[in-house]
C-alpha positions in Angstrom: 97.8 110.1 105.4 94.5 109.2 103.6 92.9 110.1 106.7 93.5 113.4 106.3 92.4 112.9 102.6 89.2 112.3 103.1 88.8 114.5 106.5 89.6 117.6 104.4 86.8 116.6 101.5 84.2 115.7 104.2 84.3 112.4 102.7 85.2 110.2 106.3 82.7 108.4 108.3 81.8 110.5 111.4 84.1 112.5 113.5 87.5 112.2 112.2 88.3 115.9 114.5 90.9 118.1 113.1 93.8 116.9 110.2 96.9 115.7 111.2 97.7 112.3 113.2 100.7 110.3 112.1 103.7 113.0 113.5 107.2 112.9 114.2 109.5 114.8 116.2 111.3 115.6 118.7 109.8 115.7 122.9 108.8 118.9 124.3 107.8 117.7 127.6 106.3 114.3 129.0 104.1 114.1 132.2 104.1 112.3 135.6 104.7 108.6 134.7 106.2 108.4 131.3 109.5 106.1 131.2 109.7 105.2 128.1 110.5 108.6 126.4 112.1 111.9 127.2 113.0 114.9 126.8 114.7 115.6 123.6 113.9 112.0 121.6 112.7 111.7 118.4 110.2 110.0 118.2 107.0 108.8 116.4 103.5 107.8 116.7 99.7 109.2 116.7 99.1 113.3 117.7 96.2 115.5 117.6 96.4 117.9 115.1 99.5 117.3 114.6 99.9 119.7 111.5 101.6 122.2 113.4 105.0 123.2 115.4 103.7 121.8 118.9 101.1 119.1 119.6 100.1 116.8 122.3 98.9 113.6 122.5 98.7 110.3 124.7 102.1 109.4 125.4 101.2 105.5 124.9 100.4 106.6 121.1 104.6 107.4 120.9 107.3 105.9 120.3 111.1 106.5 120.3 112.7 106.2 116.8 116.8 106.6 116.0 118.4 108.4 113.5 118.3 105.8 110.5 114.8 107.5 110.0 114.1 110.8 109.4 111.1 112.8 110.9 109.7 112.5 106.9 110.4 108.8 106.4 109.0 108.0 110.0 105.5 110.4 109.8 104.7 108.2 106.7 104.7 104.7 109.4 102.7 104.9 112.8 99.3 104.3 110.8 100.2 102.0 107.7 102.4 99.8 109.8 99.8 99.3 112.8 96.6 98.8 109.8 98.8 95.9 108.7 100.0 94.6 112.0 96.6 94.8 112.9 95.1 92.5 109.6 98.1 90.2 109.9 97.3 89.4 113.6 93.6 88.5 112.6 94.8 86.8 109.3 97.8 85.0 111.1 99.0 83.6 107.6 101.9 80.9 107.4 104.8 81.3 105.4 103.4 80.0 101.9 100.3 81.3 102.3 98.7 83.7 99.6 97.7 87.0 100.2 96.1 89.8 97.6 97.0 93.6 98.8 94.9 96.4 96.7 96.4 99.1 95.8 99.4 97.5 96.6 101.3 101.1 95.7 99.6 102.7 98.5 101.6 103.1 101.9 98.9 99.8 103.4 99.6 98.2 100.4 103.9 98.8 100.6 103.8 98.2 104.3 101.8 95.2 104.1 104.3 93.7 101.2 107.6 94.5 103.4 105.5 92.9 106.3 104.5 89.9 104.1 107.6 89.1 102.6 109.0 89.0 106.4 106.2 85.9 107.2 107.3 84.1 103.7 103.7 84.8 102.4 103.3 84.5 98.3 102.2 88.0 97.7 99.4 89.3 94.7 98.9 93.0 94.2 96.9 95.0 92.5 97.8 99.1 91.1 96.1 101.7 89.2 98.7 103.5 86.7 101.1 102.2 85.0 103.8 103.6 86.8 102.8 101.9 90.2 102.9 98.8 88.4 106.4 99.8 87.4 107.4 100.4 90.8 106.0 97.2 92.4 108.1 95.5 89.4 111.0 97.4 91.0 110.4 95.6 94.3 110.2 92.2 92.7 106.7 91.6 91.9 106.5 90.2 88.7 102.6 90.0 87.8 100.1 92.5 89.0 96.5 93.3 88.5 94.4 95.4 88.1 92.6 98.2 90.7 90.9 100.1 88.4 88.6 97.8 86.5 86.6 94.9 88.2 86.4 92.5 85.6 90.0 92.9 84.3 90.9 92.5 88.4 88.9 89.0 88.5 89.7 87.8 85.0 93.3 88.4 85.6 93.4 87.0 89.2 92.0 83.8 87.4 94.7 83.8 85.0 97.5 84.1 87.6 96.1 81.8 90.7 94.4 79.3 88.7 92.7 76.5 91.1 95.2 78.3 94.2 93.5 80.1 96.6 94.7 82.6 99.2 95.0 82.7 103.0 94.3 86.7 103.2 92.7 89.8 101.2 93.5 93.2 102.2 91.1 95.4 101.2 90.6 98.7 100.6 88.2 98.9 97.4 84.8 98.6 96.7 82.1 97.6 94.3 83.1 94.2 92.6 86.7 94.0 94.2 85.1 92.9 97.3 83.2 90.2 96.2 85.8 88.8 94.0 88.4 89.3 96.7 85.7 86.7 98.7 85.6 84.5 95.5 89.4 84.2 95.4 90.3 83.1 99.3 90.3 79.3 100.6 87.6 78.5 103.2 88.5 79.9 106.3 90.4 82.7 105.0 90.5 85.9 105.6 89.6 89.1 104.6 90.5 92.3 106.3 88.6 95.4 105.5 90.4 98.6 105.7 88.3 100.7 103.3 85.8 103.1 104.5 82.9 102.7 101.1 80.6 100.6 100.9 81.8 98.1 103.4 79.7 94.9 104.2 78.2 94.1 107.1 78.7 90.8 109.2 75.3 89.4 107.7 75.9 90.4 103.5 79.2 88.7 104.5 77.6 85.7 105.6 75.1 85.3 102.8 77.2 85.5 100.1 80.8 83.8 101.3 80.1 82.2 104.6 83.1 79.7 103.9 85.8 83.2 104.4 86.0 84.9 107.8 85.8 88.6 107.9 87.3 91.7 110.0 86.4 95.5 109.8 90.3 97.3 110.7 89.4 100.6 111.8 92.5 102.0 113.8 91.0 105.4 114.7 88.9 102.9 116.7 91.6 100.6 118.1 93.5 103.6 119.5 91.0 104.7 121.4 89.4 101.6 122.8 93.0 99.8 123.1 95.7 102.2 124.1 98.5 100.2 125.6 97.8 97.6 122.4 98.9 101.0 120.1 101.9 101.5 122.6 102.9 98.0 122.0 102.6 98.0 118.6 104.3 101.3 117.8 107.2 99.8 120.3 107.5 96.9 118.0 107.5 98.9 115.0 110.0 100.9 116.5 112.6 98.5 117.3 112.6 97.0 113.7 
């Protein structure tokens, strides 16, 4: 995933240890204690280093998948679905609530519109090229904006929301997409940072749009802080 992106370039924020977390396949071996998988399951979830023929990992980071997934479709999940799940459950949004996904072509962005359209949320996305426009068109997204250029992003959100506003950002750009993604949710609305350049802090945040409510998703975090929360979560994703 873009994880592994940005690990390879020496472009992520701190430690991001060897390449390779979002796996699938099949169960070696489990320990002592584990009941929810076994032997021989596929299965899907968070590894370490999981760019090779064996790894192991937390069994609370796995889940058990069936076979209307393959091991390709389901490696692509554990970390897009859980970012979203994770925004979502800070954003809580209604059914008719707005919400703008950048880079809405991106597996956050796809996940979060298949996630949104499940809550009845009126969904705005933005794309780079012109063939991820296309695609989003595919999916029934009839206007999108801009993720390339700032001022085309906030002149055209004008243009499509007019005086509306929007329950939920997510976000994973920088420079003026941040600020305008402020300038375009209601008061007490949300916006969920999963980007990893030039985030705001807590206090910019509350100089400039104190009226919207702000959340840092970092995942690599999560999983490590709040294991059985990941178990959970990967458990819900896998019954769906």
């Amino acid at each position: 995933n873009f994880r592994d992106v940005l690990n390879v370039l020496g472009a992520y924020p701190g430690d991001p240890g060897p390449p390779g977390g979002d796996c699938a396949a099949h169960v070696a071996a489990t320990g002592g204690g584990v009941g929810h998988l076994s032997v021989g399951d596929a299965a899907l979830g968070h590894g370490f280093a999981a760019l090779a023929s064996l790894s192991r990992t937390d069994a609370r980071f796995m889940a058990a998948i069936d076979a209307s997934l393959s091991f390709e479709e389901a490696s692509t999940l554990p970390t897009t679905w859980a970012t979203v799940h994770l925004s979502l459950l800070a954003a809580r949004p209604r059914s008719g609530d707005g919400a703008l996904l950048h880079a809405g072509a991106g597996g956050v962005g796809l996940a979060a519109l298949e996630y949104g359209r499940l809550l009845g949320s009126r969904i705005v996305a933005n794309a780079g090229r012109p063939f991820k426009h296309a695609y989003l068109r595919r999916l029934g997204l009839a206007r999108m904006l801009s993720s390339r250029d700032g001022a085309a992003f906030a002149l055209g959100a004008a243009r499509l929301l007019g005086a509306r506003r929007l329950r939920l950002a997510l976000n994973s750009l920088s420079a003026d997409f941040i600020a305008c993604s402020f300038a375009l949710l209601r008061q007490g609305g949300w916006l969920c940072e999963i980007g990893k350049r030039s985030v705001w802090s807590l206090e910019l945040q509350g100089e400039a749009a104190p009226a919207s409510r702000y959340v840092a998703v970092a995942l690599d975090a999560t999983i490590g802080q709040a294991p059985e929360w990941m178990r959970g979560a990967l458990g819900l994703l896998s019954s769906r």
